[in-house]
Each structure stands twice: as structure tokens, then as C-alpha cells.
C-alpha positions in Angstrom: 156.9 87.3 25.5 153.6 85.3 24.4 153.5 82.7 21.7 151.8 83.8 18.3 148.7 82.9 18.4 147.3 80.2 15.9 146.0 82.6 13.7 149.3 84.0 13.1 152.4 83.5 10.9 155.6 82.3 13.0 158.2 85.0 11.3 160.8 85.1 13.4 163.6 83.2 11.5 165.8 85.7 9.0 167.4 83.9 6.4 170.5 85.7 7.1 170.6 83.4 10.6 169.6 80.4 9.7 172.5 79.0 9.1 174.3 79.6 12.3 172.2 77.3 13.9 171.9 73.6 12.2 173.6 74.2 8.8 176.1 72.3 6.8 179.4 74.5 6.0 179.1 76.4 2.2 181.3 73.4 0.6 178.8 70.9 1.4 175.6 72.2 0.5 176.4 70.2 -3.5 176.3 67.2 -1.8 172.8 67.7 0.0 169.9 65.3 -1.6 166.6 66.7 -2.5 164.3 66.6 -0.3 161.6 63.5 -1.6 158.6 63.3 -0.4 158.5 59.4 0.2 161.2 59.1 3.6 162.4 55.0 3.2 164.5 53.5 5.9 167.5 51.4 5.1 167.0 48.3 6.4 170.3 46.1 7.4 170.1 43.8 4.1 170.4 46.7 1.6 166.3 46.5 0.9 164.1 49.8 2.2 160.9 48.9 4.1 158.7 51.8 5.0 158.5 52.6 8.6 155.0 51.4 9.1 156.0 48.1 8.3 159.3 48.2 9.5 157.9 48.9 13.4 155.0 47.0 12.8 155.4 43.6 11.6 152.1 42.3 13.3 150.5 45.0 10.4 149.0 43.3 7.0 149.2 45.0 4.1 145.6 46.2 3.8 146.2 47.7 7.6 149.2 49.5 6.6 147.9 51.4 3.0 144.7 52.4 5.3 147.5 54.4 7.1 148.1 56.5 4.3 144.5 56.7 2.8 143.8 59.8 1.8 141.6 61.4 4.9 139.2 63.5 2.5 137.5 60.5 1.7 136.9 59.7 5.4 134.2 61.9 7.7 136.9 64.1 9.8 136.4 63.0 13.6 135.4 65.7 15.9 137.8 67.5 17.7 138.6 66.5 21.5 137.3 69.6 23.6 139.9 71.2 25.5 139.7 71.1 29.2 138.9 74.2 31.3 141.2 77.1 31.5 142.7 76.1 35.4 143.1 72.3 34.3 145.2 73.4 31.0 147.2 75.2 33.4 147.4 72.6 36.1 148.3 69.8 33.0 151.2 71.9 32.0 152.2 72.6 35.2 152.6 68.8 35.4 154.1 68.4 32.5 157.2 70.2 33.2 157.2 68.8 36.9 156.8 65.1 35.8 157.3 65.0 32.3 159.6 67.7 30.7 163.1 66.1 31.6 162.2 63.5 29.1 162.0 65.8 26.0 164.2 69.3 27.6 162.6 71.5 24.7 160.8 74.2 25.2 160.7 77.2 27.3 158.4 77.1 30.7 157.6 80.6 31.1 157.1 81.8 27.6 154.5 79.1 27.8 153.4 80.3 31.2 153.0 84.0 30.2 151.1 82.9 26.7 148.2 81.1 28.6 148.0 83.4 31.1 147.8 86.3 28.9 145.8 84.8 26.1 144.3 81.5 27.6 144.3 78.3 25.8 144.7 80.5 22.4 148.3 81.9 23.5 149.5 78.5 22.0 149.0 76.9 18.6 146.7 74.0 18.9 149.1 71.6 18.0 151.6 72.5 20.8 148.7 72.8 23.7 147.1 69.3 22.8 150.2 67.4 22.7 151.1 69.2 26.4 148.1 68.0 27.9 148.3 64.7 26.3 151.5 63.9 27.6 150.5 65.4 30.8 147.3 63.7 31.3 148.9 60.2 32.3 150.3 61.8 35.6 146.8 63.6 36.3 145.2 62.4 39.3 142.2 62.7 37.8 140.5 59.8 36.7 138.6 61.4 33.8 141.7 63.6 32.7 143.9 60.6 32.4 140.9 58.9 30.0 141.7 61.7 27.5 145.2 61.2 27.2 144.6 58.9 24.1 141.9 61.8 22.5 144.2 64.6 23.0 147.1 62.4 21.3 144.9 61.4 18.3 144.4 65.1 18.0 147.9 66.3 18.5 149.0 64.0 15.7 146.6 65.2 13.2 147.2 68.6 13.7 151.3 68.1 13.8 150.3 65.9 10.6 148.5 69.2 9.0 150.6 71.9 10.6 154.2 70.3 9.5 153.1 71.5 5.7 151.6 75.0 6.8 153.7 78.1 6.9 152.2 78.9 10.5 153.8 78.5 14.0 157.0 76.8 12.7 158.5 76.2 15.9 155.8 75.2 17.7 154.4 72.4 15.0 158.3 70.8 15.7 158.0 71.3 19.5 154.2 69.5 19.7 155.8 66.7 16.8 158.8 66.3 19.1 156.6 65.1 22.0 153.6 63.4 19.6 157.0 61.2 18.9 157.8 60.6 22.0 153.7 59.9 23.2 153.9 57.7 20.2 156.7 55.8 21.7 155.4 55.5 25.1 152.0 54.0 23.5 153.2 52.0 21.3 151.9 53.4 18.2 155.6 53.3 16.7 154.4 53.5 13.0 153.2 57.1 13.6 156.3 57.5 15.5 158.9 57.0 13.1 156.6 58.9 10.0 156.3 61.6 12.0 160.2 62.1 13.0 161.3 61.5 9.5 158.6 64.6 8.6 159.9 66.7 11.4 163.8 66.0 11.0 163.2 67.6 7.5 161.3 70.2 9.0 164.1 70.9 11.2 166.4 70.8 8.7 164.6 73.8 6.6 164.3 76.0 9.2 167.7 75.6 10.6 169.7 74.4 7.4 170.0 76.1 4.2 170.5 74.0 1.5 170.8 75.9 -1.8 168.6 79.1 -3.2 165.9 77.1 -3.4 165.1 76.0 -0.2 166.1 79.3 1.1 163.6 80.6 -0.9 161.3 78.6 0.6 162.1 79.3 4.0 162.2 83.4 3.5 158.5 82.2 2.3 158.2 79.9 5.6 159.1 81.9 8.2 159.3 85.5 7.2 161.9 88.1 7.8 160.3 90.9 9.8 162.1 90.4 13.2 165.4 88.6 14.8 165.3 84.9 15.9 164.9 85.6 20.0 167.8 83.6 22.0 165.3 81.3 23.3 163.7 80.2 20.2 167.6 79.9 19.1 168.1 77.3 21.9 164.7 75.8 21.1 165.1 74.7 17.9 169.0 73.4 18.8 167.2 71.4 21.6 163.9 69.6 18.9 167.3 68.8 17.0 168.8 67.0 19.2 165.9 65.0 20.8 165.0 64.2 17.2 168.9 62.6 17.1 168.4 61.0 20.4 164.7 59.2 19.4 165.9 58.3 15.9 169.1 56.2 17.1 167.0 55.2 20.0 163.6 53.8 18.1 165.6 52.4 15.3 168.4 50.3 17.0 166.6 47.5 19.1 164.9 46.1 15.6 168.5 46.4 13.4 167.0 49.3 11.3 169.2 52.3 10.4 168.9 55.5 11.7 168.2 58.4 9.5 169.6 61.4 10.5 173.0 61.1 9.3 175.1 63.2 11.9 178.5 63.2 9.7 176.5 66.2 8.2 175.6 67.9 11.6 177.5 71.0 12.7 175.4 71.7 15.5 175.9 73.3 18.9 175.5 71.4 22.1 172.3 72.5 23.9 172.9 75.2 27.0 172.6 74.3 30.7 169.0 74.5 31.7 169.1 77.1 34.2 170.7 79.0 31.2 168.0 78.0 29.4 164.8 78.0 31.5 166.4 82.0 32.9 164.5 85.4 31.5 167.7 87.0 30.4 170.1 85.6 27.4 173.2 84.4 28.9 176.6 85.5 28.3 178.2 84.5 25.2 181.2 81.7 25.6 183.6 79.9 23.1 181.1 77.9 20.3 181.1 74.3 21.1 180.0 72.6 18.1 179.0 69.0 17.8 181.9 66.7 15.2 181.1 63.2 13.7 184.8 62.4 14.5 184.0 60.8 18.0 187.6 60.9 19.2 187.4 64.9 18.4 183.6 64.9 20.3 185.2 63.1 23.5 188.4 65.4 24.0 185.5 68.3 23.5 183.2 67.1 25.8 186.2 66.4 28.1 187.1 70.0 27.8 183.9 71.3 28.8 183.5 68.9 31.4 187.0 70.1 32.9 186.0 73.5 32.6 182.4 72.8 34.4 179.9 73.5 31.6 179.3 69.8 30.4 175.8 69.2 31.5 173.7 65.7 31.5 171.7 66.3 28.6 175.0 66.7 26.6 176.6 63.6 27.8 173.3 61.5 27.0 173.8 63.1 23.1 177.7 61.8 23.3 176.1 58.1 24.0 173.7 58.0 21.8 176.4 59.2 18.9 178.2 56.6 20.2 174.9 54.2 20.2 175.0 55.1 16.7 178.3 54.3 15.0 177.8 50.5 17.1 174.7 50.5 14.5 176.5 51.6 11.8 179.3 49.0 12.8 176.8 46.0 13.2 175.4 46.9 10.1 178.1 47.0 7.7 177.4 43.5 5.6 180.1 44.6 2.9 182.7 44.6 6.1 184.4 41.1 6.5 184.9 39.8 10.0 188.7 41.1 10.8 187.0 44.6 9.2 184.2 44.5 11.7 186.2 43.6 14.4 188.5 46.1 13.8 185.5 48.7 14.0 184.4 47.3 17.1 187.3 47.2 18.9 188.0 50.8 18.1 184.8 51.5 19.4 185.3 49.9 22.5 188.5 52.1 23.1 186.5 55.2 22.6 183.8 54.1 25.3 186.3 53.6 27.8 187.8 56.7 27.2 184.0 58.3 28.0 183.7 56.1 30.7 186.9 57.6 32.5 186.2 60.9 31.1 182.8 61.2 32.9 182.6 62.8 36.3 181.0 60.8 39.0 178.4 62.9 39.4 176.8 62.3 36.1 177.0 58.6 36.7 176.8 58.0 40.4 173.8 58.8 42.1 175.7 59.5 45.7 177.6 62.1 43.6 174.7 63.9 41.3 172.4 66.4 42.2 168.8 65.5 43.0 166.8 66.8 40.0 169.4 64.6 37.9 168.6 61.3 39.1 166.6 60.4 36.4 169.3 61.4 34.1 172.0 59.2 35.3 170.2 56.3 35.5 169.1 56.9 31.7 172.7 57.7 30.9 174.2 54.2 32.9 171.6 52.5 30.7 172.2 53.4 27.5 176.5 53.1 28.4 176.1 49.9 29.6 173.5 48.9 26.3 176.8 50.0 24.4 178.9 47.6 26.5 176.6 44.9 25.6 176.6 45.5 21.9 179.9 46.1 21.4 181.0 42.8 23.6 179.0 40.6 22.3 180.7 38.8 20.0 179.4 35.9 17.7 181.2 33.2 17.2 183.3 32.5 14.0 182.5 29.4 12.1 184.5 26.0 13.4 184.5 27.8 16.9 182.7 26.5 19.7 181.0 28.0 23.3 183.2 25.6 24.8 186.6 27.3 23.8 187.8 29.9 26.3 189.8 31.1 23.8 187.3 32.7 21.4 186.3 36.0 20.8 182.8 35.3 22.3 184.2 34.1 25.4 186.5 36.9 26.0 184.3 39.7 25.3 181.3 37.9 27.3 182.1 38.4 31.2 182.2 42.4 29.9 178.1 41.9 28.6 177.3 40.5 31.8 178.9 42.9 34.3 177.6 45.6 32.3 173.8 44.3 32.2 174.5 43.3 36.2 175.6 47.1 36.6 172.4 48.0 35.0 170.0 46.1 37.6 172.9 47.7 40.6 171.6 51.4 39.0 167.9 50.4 39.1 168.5 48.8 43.0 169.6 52.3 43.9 167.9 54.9 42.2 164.3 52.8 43.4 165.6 53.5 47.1 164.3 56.8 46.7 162.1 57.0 43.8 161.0 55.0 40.9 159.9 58.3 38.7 162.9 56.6 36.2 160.3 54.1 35.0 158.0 57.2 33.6 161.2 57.5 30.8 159.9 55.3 27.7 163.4 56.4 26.4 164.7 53.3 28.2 162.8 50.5 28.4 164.9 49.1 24.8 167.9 49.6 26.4 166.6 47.7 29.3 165.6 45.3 28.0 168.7 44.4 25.7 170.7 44.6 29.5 168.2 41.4 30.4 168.4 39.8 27.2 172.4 39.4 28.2 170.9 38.2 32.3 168.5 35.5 30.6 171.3 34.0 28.7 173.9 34.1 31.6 171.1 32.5 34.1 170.2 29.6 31.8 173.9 28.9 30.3 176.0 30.1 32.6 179.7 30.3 32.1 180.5 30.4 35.8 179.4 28.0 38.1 179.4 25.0 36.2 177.4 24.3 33.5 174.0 23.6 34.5 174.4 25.8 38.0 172.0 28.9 37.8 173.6 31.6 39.7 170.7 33.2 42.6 172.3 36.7 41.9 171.2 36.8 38.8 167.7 35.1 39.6 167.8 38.2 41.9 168.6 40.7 39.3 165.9 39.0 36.8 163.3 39.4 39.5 164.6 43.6 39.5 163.7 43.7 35.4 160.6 41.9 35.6 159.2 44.2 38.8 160.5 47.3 36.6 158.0 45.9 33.6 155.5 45.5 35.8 155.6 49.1 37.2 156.6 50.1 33.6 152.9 49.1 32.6 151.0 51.0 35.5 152.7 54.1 33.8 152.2 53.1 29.6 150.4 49.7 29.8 151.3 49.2 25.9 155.1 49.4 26.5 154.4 47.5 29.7 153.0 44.7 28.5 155.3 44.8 25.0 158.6 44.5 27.2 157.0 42.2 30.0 156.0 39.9 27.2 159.2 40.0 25.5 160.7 39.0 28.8 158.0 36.4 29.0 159.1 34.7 25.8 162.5 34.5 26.4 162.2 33.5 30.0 159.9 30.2 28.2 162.6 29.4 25.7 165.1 27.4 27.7 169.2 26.4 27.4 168.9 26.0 24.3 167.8 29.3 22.8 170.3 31.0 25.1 173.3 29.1 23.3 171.8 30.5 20.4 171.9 33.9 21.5 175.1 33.9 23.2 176.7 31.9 19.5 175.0 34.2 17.4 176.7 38.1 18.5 174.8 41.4 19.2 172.8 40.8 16.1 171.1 38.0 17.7 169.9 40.7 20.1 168.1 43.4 17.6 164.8 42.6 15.8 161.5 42.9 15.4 159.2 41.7 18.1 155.9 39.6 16.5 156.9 36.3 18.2 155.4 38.2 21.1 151.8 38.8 19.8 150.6 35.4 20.7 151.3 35.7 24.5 148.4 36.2 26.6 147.8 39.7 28.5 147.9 37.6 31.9 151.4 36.4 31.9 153.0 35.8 34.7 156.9 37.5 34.8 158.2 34.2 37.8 161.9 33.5 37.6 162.4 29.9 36.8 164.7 27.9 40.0 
């Protein structure tokens, strides 16, 4: 079945299925806000801050309104030409070889069949250039690779275009999902986090139906002529849940609040992707639905994984919802300490219950199936991130680093044999590939594992005071060579991380008492006391 072409409508979504797939339950629809066209971010103080500034604190003012000048007053750039016909088909080839596991969303060969029937015009545009864009990095070819950052540009004007056109609905959220994702991986976060906001609402219209007048507008939308195929079905399910997985991810490591609020989500957990990626729709089984009550998600994801159809894309979503009630816990200022801690430690009961509900094989890489690798080590990441935020406790006021009895210092041996367990992942999975490093999913989560290993290494609470421990010089050395490889795949996010390693490896005892005093919170932030570093830092681990 070939894509529409660009010229025509997308019309395959009937209103009286739209609902099945994303939508809120008939009570709820009252309590739905309009949608604005102005998407602010909460920011932990109770203040909004646009995302531009928000993710780019390094931006003036002057820089940031240019963002948002309006383009007729500009000369429109010319468009990037498109490669030839075998190179387009070699680039998505290599895309879902090297790439696709990072973003699980689209179909391979309904996109196979369109550009072999039609050619480059079998897919929209802005679909096709974000493809190639993403693909280009892992092209051998010199001059390929040089366009990666043309085709991007282009891909994120047309998702910018497309994502108020009636045309190629699915498609304009697919391309948006990995322009997000590009925009990630190059540092161009600003774009990022616009552009997610613009396709979560997106999203939300074509799966949701919130009231007579947005149905309306999606009968105009999308049309009526013809059934929602079973693939596009999964499709959509599966741009939903990456956007959930970037939002909690992007927003987290600087303390600002997620947006997708998932206490409204009643959606279904993606299908296994040989179910997925197969010609025929598979058989029908019991709805599994995604709940906000995490003790509910864990005994239904226990269920499934009992019956064998939990897969590792599903068990990535049930961390990142857990990722995202720590944020909402570290975030609550109108909670008083014994509050917090109460949230916290209930928090910390329900990831050890999905730690021992987990199977091996989706966290042991003896135990998990070759094609997975990158998965589990993704997965162990962002648990073990959890760990960190959820044991790092900050001291209360009259309490000192020297009292074993604190909070702080009972919590803080689980922080570092969680970060240590992240570097024991990374020693393994690198004995037969590093293709993990390629993820730009997990660099943040990295990196707040090391922030944990630079304060143990220069206050350490074993040892003596004063007595660095050469394990975890060892392990140090493991995070700094992954930066370094890290910035032979996306030099920006590279050198970002390296230099935030950099900075913190240059600010002593002292700033590591600091951290360790202050809680998780001392972790999250923006990162503009980087910016002065030079691009020729050296990553050496201080004796």
C-alpha cells in the first residue's frame, strides 16, 4: 500500500474511530483546555518561560524573538536538492538498519513499496527529508553526511508548514517525531521542544476528540472516505508514545516540567515489532491500556510480561512514566519535606517492584536477544537515573555530611551503586559493540549517573576522607571515552556532555559537598556555565 503522495489529502481517519485510539473517556472531555496557540512550559518556581529560552539560556533576547520573526519578511532559502533515486533508497535503508530502534514509528515496507512505486514522490516531503537527514550521519559517504544539516533545516520548515495543513496528517507527525529527535542529537533543543509541543497537539487532534468542535475540525482534517488501515492505527499509537518518552526525557535534566500530562492518557501500549513491521494485521488479544496509577501500570505490565507479550519498547515507556512522577515529586514546592519524602519513598517502593518484576532478558545482556542490546542498555540507564534521583537526598537544615544517620547518608551508597551499575552496563555492551552511543536518548541520563561518580571520587564516603577510590577513577575514565565517541557520532551533544564533564571534573571537594548536601535538585539545570570551556578540552581523571 503506497503513501499518498504530497499532492494528496491524508483521509484515512473516520471520526467514528478516533477515539479508540488516544482519547480521553466521554466524562472527561469538560475538563479538556482549549487548545492556545502560545504552548508555555511550567517551570519549577511557578513562573512560565518559553521553550526557547528555557533550553537555551546562552540565547539573548534579540536571538530568541528572531526565532519567531515572521518568515515572509525574510527571502525563503532554496530548497536542499534531494539526492538520486538509489541513494534515497540506500539512506533509508540505513536508517531503519542504524537508526530506526531509536524512534520505532513507522512502517518499513509501506515506505519501501511507496519509493519503489512512485520514487522520491511516494512520500510527502516532509517525511522523506527528515529520513535522509537522520540517515545521513551513518552514510559512508563523505558528501552525504555534509547534508545532514541541509536536509534537517528543510525537514523542520516543512514539519513547521505541514503541522498547520490538512495534507499527509500522519506523515507531517512521523517526519516531526524524528526532526525532534535530529533536533536533540544536534543540539538545536529550542526547535526541539517547539516543535514537540506543536506535534503533541497534533497528535492529540487526530487521535483525541475533544468536544464537537474539534471533531469538526478533524472530519475537516482528515476526511472520512476510507477506514484507518491497522498499520497507520499502530503508527500513530507509536508518534504518541515517542512524543511521551522525548518530552519527560528533554525536560527533566534542566528541572523543567513535562507537558504531556499522562493522568489524561488512555492509550494502548505499542504491539511487538515483528507484529508491527509483518504484512498482515495480527490477531486481536485482550486491550492493554496505559493507567496513570503506576501501581495499576506495574501489575499490568507484570501480567503481560508473565504471559510473554511485554516487549522492550513497553518497558522503556513504564520507566520513563516512572521518570516522570520523580519530576513531578521533585517539583512539588507547595509539598513540605515529610510530604516530599513521603512521595519519594513511595516511589522508591514502586521501582523496586519493576526492578524484580523485569525479566532478565530485558536487562541482562547474557539473557536478551541480539537486536535488543541497545535497548537494555537504554533501559538500565534510565532505571538506574531513577535510582539516583530518587536517593539522592538533600540534607535537612542543622544536619551535617558527617552524620551517618541522615537521610542523605542512608540513601547515598544506593546513588552510587546505581551510577557504578551504569559504567558495569556500558563495560559490557562495548565488548561487542558500541552502536549504544548513536542513542542521543541517553547521553542526560548518563551523564546524571557521572554527576553521582564525580562526587563519590572527590568526597568519598568510603575509604577515608580524602582517599579517592581507583574503581571509580576507572569508571570515570568509561564516561569520559563514551563522550568522546559520543562526539564522533553528534559532535554538538559530544562536546555539550564532554564539557559538562569537563566543568565538574575542574571544580574540586568542595563543589562535590555541595552537590552531595544539596539533593537531586542539585543535579538538574540548565547548562551555560559550560559555554566558556574551550572546544580542546582535555576529559583526564585527576589522581
Amino acid at each position: 500500500m503506497p503513501y499518498p503522495s504530497a499532492s494528496q489529502f491524508w483521509s484515512s481517519w473516520p471520526v467514528d474511530e478516533v477515539d479508540a485510539l488516544l482519547g480521553l473517556e466521554a466524562t472527561e472531555m469538560s475538563l479538556v483546555p482549549p487548545l492556545d496557540d502560545a504552548f508555555e512550559w511550567p517551570m519549577p518556581n511557578g513562573g512560565d518561560l518559553s521553550a526557547v529560552e528555557a533550553l537555551n539560556p546562552c540565547l539573548g533576547s534579540s536571538t530568541v524573538s528572531t526565532l519567531s520573526h515572521d518568515s515572509a519578511s525574510a527571502t525563503p532559502p532554496l530548497e536542499p536538492k534531494l539526492p538520486d533515486l538509489p541513494d534515497i533508497l540506500q539512506l533509508v535503508d540505513l536508517f531503519f538498519e542504524k537508526c530506526y530502534r531509536f524512534f520505532p514509528i513507522i512502517h518499513r515496507q509501506t515506505i519501501l513499496d511507496a519509493i519503489k512505486s512512485e520514487g522520491a514522490e511516494g512520500i510527502p516531503s516532509v517525511l522523506l527529508y527528515a529520513i535522509i537527514a537522520v540517515a545521513a550521519g551513518v552514510h559512508p559517504n563523505c558528501q552525504i553526511r555534509q547534508s545532514q544539516q541541509s536536509w534537517y533545516e528543510q525537514a523542520k520548515s516543512l514539519v513547521s508548514k505541514e503541522m498547520q495543513q490538512p495534507h499527509h496528517v500522519l506523515q507531517t507527525l512521523q517526519g516531526a517525531v524524528l526532526v525532534v529527535y535530529l533536533g536533540l542529537a544536534l543540539v538545536d533543543y529550542s526547535s526541539s521542544i517547539v516543535i514537540l509541543g506543536e506535534a503533541w497537539r497534533k497528535t492529540v487532534a487526530v487521535g483525541h476528540s475533544y468536544g464537537d468542535g474539534l471533531r469538526n475540525l478533524i472530519v475537516q482534517t482528515l476526511g472520512t472516505q476510507e477506514k484507518a488501515k491497522w498499520i497507520e492505527k499502530e503508527e500513530i499509537r507509536r508518534i504518541s508514545w515517542m512524543l511521551f518518552i522525548m518530552d519527560r526525557g528533554m525536560c527533566y535534566p534542566i528541572g523543567l516540567m513535562h507537558a504531556i500530562d499522562d493522568r489524561r492518557m488512555k492509550l494502548e501500549f505499542p504491539m511487538s515489532e515483528d507484529d508491527f513491521q509483518g504484512t498482515e494485521a495480527p490477531p486481536p488479544g485482550p486491550l492493554s491500556r496505559f493507567t496513570p496509577n503506576l501501581d495499576t501500570l506495574i501489575t499490568t505490565m507484570r501480567d503481560r510480561t508473565l504471559q510473554g507479550s511485554a516487549t522492550q519498547l513497553q518497558y522503556i515507556i513504564l520507566g520513563y512514566a516512572l521518570l516522570g512522577r520523580i519530576s513531578e515529586a521533585l517539583d512539588h514546592s507547595d509539598d513540605g519535606d515529610e510530604a516530599r519524602r513521603e512521595r519519594l519513598d513511595t516511589l522508591c517502593a514502586q521501582l523496586a517492584k519493576i526492578r524484580l518484576m523485569l525479566p532478565r532478558s530485558a536487562t541482562e545482556l547474557s539473557m536478551a536477544k541480539y537486536d535488543e542490546f541497545m535497548e537494555v542498555v537504554w533501559l538500565n540507564i534510565l532505571l538506574n537515573a531513577c535510582t539516583v534521583l530518587l536517593h539522592h537526598r538533600p540534607l535537612r537544615e542543622g544536619e551535617s555530611l558527617d552524620d551517618s544517620e541522615t537521610d542523605t547518608a542512608k540513601n547515598w551508597p544506593h546513588c552510587v551503586a546505581a551510577a557504578r551499575n551504569t559504567i558495569s552496563v556500558l563495560r559490557d555492551a562495548s565488548r561487542v559493540s558500541i552502536d549504544f552511543v548513536s542513542n542521543a536518548h541517553f547521553p542526560c541520563l548518563l551523564f546524571t549517573c557521572s554527576r553521582i561518580l564525580l562526587v563519590e571520587y572527590f568526597y568519598p564516603s568510603r575509604c577515608g576522607k580524602g582517599a579517592r577510590d581507583p574503581k571509580l577513577r576507572e569508571d570515570l575514565e568509561v564516561v569520559a571515552l563514551n563522550y568522546i565517541r559520543l562526539k564522533e557520532e553528534w559532535r554538538g551533544l559530544g562536546q555539550k556532555f564532554g564539557k559538562g564533564m569537563y566543568y565538574y571534573l575542574h571544580r574540586g571537594e568542595g563543589f562535590a559537598r555541595e552537590t552531595k548536601a544539596g539533593g537531586a535538585r542539585s543535579l538538574l539545570g540548565v547548562c551555560d556555565t559550560w559555554i566558556t570551556i574551550p572546544d580542546d578540552f582535555d576529559l583526564t581523571i585527576p589522581s
